[in-house]
C-alpha positions as a Markdown table, in Angstrom:
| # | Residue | x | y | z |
|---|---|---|---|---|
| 1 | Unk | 28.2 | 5.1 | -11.8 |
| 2 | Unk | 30.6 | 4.0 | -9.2 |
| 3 | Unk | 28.5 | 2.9 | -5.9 |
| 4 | Unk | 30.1 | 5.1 | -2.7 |
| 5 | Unk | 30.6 | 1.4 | -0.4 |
| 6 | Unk | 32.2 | 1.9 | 2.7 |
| 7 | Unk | 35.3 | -0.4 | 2.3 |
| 8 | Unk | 34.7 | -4.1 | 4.1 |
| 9 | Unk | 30.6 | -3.1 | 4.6 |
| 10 | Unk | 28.1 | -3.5 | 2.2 |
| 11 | Unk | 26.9 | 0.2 | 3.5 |
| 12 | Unk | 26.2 | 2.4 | 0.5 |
| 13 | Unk | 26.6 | 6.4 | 1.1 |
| 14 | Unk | 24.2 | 8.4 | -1.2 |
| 15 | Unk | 24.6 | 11.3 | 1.0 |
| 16 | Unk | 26.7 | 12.4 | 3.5 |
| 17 | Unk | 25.1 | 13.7 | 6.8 |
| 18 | Unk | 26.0 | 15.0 | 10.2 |
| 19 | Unk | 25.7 | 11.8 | 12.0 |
| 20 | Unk | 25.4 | 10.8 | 15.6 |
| 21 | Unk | 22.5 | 13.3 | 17.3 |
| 22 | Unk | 19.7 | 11.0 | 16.6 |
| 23 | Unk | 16.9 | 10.8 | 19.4 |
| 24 | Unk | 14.0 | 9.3 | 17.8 |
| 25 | Unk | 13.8 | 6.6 | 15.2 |
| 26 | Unk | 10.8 | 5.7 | 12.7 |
| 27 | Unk | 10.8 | 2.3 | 11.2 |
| 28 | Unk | 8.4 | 1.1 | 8.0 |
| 29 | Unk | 7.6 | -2.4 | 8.9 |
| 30 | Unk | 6.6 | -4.6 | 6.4 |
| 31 | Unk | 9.8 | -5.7 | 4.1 |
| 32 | Unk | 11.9 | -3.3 | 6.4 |
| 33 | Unk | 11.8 | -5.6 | 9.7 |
| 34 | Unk | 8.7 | -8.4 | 8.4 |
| 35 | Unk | 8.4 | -10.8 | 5.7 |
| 36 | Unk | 5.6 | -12.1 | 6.7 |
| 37 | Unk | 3.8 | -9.9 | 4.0 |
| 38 | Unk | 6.2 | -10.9 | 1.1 |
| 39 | Unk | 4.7 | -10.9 | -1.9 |
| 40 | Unk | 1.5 | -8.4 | -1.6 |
| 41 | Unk | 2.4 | -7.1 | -4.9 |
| 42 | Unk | 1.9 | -11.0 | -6.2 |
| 43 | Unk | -1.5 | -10.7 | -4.8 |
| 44 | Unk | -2.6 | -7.0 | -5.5 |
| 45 | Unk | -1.5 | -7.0 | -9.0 |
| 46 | Unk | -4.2 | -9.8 | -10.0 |
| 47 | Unk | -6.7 | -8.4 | -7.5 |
| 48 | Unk | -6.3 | -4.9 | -9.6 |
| 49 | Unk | -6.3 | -6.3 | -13.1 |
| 50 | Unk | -9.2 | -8.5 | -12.3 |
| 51 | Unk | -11.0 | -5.2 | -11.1 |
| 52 | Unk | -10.0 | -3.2 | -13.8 |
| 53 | Unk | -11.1 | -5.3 | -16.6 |
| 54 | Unk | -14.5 | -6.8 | -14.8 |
| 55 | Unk | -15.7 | -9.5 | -17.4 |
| 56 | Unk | -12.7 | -8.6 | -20.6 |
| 57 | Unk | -9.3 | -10.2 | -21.0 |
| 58 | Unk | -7.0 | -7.7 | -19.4 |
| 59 | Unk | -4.5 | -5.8 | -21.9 |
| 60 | Unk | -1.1 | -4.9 | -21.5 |
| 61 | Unk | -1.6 | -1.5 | -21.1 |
| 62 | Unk | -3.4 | -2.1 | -18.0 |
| 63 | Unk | -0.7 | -5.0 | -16.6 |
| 64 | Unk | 1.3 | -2.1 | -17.5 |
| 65 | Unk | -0.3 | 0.5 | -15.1 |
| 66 | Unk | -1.0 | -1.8 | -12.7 |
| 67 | Unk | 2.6 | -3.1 | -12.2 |
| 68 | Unk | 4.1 | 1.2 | -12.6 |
| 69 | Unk | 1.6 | 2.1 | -9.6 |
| 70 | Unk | 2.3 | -0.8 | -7.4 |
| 71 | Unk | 5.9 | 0.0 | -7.7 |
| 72 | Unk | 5.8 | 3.6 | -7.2 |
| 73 | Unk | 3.3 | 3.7 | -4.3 |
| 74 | Unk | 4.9 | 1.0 | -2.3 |
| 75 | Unk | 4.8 | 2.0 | 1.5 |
| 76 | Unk | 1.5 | 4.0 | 1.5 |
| 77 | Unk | -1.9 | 3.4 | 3.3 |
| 78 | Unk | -3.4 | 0.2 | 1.1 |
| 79 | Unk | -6.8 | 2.8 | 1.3 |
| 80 | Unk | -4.8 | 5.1 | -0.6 |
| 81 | Unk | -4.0 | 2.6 | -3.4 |
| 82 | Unk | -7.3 | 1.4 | -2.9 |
| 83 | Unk | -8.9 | 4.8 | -4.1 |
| 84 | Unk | -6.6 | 4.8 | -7.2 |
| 85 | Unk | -7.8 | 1.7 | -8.2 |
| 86 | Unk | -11.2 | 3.3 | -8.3 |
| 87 | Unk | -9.6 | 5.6 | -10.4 |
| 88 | Unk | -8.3 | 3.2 | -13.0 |
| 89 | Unk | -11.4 | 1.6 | -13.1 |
| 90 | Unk | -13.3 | 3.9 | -13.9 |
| 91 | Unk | -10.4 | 5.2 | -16.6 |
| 92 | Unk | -10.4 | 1.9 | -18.6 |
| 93 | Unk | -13.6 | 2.2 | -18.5 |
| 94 | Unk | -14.6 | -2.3 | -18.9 |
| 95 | Unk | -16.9 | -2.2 | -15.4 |
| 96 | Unk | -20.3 | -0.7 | -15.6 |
| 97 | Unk | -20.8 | 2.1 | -13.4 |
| 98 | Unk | -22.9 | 0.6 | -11.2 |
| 99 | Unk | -20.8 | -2.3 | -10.8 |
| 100 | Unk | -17.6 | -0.1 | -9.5 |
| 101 | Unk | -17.1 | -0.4 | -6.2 |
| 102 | Unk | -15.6 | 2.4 | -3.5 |
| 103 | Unk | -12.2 | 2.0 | -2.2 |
| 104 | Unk | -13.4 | 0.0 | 1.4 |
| 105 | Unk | -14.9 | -2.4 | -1.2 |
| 106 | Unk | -12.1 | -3.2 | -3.4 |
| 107 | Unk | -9.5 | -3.0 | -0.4 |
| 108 | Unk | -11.7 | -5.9 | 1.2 |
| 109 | Unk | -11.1 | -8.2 | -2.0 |
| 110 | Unk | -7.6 | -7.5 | -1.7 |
| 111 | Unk | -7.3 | -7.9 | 2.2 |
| 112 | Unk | -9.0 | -11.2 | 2.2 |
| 113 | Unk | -7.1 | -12.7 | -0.5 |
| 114 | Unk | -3.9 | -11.2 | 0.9 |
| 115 | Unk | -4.5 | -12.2 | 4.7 |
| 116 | Unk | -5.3 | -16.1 | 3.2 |
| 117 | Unk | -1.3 | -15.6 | 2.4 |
| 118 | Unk | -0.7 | -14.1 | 5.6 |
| 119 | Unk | -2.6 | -16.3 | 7.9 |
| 120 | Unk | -1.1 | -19.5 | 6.6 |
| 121 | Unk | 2.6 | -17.5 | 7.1 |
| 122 | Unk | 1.5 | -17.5 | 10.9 |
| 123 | Unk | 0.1 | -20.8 | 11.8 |
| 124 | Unk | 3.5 | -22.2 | 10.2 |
| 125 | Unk | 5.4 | -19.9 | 12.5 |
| 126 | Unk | 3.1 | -20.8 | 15.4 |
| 127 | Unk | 3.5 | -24.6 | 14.3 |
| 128 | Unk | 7.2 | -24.5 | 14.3 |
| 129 | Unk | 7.9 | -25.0 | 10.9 |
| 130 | Unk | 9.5 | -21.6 | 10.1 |
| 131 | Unk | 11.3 | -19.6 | 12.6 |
| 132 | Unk | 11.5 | -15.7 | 13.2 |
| 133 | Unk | 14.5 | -15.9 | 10.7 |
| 134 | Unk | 12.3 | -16.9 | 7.9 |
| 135 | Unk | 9.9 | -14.0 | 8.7 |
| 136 | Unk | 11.9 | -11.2 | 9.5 |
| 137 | Unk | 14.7 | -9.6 | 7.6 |
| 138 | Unk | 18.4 | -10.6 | 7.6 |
| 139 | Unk | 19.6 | -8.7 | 11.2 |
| 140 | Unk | 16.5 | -6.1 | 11.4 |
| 141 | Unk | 15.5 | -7.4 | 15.4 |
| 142 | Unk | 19.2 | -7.1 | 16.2 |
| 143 | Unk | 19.5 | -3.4 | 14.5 |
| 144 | Unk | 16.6 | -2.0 | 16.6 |
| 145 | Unk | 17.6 | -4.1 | 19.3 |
| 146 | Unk | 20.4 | -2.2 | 19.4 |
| 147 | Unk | 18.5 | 1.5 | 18.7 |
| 148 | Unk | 17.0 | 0.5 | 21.5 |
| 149 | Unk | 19.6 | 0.0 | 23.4 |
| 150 | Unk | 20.4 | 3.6 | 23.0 |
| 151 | Unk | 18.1 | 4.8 | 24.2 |
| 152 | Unk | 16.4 | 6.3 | 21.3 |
| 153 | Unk | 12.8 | 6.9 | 21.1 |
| 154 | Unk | 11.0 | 4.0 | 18.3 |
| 155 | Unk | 8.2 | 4.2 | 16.5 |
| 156 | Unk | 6.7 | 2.2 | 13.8 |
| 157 | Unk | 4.7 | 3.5 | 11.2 |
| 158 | Unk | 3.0 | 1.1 | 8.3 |
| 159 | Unk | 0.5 | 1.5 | 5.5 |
| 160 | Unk | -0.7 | -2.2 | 7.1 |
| 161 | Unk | -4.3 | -1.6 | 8.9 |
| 162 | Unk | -3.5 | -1.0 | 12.6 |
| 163 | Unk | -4.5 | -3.8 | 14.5 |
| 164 | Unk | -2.6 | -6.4 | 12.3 |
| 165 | Unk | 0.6 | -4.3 | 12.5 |
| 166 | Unk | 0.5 | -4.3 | 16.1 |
| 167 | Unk | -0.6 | -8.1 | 16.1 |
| 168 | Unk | 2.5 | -9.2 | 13.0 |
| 169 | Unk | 5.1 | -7.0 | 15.3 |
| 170 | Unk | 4.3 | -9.2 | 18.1 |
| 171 | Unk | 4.6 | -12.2 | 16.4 |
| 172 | Unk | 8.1 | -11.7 | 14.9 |
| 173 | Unk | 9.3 | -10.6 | 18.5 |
| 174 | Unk | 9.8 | -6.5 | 18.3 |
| 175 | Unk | 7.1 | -4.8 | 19.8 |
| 176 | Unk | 8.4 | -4.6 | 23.3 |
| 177 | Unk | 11.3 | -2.2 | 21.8 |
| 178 | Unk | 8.9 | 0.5 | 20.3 |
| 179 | Unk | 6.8 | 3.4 | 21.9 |
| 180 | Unk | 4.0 | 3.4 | 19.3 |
| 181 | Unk | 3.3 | 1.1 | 16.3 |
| 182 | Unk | 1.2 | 2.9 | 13.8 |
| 183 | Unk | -0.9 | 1.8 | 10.9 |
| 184 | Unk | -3.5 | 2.4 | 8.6 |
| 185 | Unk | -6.6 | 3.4 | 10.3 |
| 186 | Unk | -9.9 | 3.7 | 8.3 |
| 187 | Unk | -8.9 | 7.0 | 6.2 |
| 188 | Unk | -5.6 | 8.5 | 4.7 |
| 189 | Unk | -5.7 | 11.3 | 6.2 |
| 190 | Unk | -6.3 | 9.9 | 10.1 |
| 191 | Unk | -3.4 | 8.0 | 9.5 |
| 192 | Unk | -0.2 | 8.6 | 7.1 |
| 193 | Unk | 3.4 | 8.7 | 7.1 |
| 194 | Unk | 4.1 | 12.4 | 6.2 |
| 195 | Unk | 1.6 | 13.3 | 9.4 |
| 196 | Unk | 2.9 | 10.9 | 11.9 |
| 197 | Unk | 6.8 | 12.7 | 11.2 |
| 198 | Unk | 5.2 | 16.1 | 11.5 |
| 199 | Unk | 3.5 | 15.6 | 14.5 |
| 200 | Unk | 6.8 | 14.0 | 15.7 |
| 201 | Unk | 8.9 | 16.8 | 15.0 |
| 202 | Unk | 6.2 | 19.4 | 16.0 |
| 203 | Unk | 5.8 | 17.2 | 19.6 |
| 204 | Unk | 8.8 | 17.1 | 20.4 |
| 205 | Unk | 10.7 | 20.0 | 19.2 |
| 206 | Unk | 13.2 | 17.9 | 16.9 |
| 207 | Unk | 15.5 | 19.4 | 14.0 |
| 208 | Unk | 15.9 | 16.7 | 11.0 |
| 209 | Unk | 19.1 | 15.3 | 12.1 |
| 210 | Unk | 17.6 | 14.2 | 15.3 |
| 211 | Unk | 15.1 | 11.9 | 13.4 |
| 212 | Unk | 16.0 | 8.4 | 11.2 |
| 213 | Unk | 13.7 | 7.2 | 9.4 |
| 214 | Unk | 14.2 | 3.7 | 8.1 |
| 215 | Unk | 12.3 | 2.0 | 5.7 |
| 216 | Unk | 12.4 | -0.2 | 2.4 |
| 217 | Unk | 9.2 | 2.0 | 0.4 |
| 218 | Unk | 10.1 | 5.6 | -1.3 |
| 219 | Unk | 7.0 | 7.3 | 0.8 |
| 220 | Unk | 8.7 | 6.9 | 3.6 |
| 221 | Unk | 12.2 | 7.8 | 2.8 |
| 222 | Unk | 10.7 | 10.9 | 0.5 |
| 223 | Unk | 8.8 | 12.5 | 3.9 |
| 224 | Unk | 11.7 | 12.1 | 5.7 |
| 225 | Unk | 14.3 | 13.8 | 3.1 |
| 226 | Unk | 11.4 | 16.6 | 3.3 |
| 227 | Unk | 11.7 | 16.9 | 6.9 |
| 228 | Unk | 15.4 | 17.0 | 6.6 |
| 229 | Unk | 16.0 | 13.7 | 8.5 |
| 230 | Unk | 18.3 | 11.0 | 8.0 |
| 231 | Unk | 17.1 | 8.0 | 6.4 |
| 232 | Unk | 18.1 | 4.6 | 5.9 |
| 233 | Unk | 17.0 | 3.3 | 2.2 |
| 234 | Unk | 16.5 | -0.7 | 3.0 |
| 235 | Unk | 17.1 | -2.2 | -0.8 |
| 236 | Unk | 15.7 | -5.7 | 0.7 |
| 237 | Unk | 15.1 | -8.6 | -1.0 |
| 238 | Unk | 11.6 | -10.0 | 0.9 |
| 239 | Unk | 12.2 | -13.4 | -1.3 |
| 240 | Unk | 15.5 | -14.7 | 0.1 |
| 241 | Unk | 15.5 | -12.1 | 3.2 |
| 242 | Unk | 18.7 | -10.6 | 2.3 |
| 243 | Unk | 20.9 | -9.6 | -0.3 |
| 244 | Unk | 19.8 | -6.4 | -2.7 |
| 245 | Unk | 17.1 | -5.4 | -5.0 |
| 246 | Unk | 18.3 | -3.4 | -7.8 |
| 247 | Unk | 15.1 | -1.7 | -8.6 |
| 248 | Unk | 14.3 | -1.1 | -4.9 |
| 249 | Unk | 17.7 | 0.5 | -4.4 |
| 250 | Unk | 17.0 | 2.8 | -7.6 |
| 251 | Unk | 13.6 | 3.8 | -6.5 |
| 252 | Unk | 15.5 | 4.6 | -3.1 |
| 253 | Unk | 17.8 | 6.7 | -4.6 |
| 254 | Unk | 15.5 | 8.3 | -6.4 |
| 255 | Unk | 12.9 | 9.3 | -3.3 |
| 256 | Unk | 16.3 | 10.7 | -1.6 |
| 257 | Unk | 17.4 | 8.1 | 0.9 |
| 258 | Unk | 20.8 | 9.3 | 2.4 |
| 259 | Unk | 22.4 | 5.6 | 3.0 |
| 260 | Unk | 21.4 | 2.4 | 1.8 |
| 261 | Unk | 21.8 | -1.3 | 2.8 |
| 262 | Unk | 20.3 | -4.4 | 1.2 |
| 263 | Unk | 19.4 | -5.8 | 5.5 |
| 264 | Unk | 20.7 | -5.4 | 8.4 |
| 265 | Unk | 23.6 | -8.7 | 8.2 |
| 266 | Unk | 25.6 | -5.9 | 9.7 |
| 267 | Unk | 23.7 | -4.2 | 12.4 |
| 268 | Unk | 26.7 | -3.4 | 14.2 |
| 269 | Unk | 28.8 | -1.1 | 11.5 |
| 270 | Unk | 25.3 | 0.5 | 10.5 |
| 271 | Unk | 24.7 | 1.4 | 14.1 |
| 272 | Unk | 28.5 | 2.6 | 14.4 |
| 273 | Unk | 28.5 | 4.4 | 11.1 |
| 274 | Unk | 25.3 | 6.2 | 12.1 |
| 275 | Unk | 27.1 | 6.8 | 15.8 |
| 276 | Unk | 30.3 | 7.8 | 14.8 |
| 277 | Unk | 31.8 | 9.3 | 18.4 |
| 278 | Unk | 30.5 | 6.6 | 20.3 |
């Protein structure tokens, strides 16, 4: 299938949109603007296994699962994922009842193994030995810099618990530009991405084209395409912090994102492609 590349750009077209009207803007953050979580799938994939299959060798029906359900559920609440690990568990059926633990129990293991990652990320950063470049995505401060700029309304929302969203989006420098940052508070349904648009759109009166949604998970580019708003599929490579993933851009596709880039190297033809009578 030939790919719909605006000539000179990298900027992929999936689906045309009237362009231009947008007052409000709703960024995923992790792997969208920070890399400072790259690799959470590296650490929640043995964290799962290890749960699933308690004291057995795991199978490959179960490295199977576990790598299918990582993939698809990139984006939401870790809780959520949490409870369907409880689910697996108990489907595979290797861990004594008894010995299964709830979703807050499981999403600890993972947390703490994760934040070990994480934490170490940081005190480099705060050391001097990486710089904001190495943690944040090719461009993404300069593209909601320039949002900003606009005067558009910016949100974040994140499946990353609250309080270390807030704390990570200070540390790679983009904070100041947004209204709210939202993450993961104790339960699902306090806190998700489909509510936080609803509640957007119901606050403040907004018709889809009004609202872009950006973000590198399908959850939050398959809400917005339900709410009719433009969204911005980013097909990022966290590794090498730019340049595309294949299977990200497919899954993209796939949740409905309307245009796709691999970063935000050009922040300044996105922004004019998305304003085009400026």
């Amino acid at each position: 299938m030939t790919r719909n590349i605006i000539p000179g750009t990298q900027i992929e077209v999936i689906r045309e949109r009237e362009l231009g009207r947008f007052k409000h803007a709703l960024f995923d953050f992790d792997g969208t603007i920070s890399l400072l979580r790259e690799g959470w799938q590296d650490v929640m994939a043995p964290v799962m296994l290890e749960c699933i299959a308690g004291d057995t060798e795991p199978t490959p029906e179960m490295e199977q699962a576990v790598r299918d359900y990582i993939e698809e559920s990139t984006g939401i609440n870790t809780i959520l994922q949490m409870e369907h690990l409880v689910q697996m568990v108990k489907e595979f059926g290797r861990v004594p009842e008894e010995k299964i633990l709830d979703a807050h129990g499981y999403k600890k293991i993972y947390n703490d193994r994760l934040m070990k990652v994480v934490n170490e990320r940081i005190a480099r950063l705060e050391r001097g030995e990486i710089a904001l470049q190495d943690v944040t995505l090719r461009g993404a401060v300069e593209f909601v810099e320039r949002l900003h700029k606009r005067g558009l309304h910016m949100y974040v929302f994140s499946g990353t618990d609250q309080p270390d969203v807030r704390h990570e989006a200070e540390l790679v420098g983009v904070a100041t530009y947004f209204e709210e940052i939202r993450g993961a508070l104790r339960t699902y349904a306090e806190s998700n991405k489909e509510k936080i648009i609803k509640e957007l759109i119901s606050k403040h009166d907004l018709h889809g084209v009004e609202v872009l949604v950006v973000g590198d998970g399908p959850v939050e580019i398959r809400h917005g395409r339900e709410h009719d708003c433009v969204t911005v599929g980013v097909a990022s490579n966290e590794l090498t912090g730019c340049g595309w993933n294949e299977r990200k851009r497919e899954r993209l596709i796939k949740a409905g994102a309307d245009i796709l880039v691999p970063d935000f190297s050009e922040a300044a033809l996105l922004e004019a492609y998305l304003f085009p009578k400026s």
